[in-house]
N, C-alpha and C positions, 0 to 999 in steps of 0.2 A: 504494500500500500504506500504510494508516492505522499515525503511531508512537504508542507508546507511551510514556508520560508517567511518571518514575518518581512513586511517590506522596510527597507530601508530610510531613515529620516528623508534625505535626500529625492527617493522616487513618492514617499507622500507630499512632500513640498512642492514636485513637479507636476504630478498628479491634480493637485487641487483647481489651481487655475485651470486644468485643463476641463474639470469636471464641470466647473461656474461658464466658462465659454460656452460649452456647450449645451448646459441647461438654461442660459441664458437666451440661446441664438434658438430651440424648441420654443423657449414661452414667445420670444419674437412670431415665429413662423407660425405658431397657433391666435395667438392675438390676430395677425395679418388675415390667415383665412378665415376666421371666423368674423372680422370686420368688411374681408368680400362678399362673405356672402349675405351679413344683414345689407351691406348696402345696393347690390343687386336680389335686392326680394321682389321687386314690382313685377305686376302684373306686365305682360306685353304681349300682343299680339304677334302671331307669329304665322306668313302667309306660307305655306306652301306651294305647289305646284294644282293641287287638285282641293284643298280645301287649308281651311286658315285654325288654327290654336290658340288659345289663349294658355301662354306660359310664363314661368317665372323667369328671370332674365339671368340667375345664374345658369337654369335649365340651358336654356340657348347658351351661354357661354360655354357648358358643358357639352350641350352636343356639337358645337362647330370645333372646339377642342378634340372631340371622335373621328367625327371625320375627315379632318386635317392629317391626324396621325393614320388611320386608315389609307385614305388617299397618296400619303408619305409612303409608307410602306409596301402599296400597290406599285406604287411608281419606281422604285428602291431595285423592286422584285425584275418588272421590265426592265428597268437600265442594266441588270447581272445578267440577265438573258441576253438582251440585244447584246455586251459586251463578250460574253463571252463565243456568240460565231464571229 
C-alpha cells in the first residue's frame, strides 16, 4: 500500500495562490453566464422558413451556436475529403 508524503511548506505556499486563481476565475465564469442568461430572457419572435416561434433569446442564441458548430464540422469533414484526392 503506497504512503503518502505530507507536502512540503514550500508546495503548500505554491499551491494556494494557485487554488484562489482558480476559484476565483469559476465564480467569475459562473457570475458571467448566469448574468447572460437573465439578460437574454425576453421573449422574441422567431420566423422560420414555414412558420414563426415565439422564443427566449438565449434559446436563439443557443440554437445558432448548434448550428454554427454543426455547419463547422460539416464543412471540416468536406475540406478532409476534397483534400485528400
Amino acid at each position: 500500500m503506497p504512503r503518502f508524503r505530507k507536502p512540503s511548506e514550500e508546495q503548500i505556499r505554491e499551491w494556494q495562490p494557485r487554488f484562489w486563481a482558480k476559484l476565483i476565475g469559476l465564480v467569475v465564469i459562473a457570475a458571467y453566464v448566469i448574468a447572460f442568461i437573465i439578460e437574454n430572457h425576453k421573449n422574441v419572435h422567431l420566423h422560420f422558413v414555414l412558420f414563426t416561434a415565439k422564443v427566449s433569446q438565449i434559446w436563439l442564441i443557443l440554437l445558432s451556436l448548434v448550428i454554427g458548430a454543426l455547419g463547422g464540422a460539416l464543412l471540416r469533414q468536406l475540406h478532409r475529403r476534397h483534400s485528400r484526392h
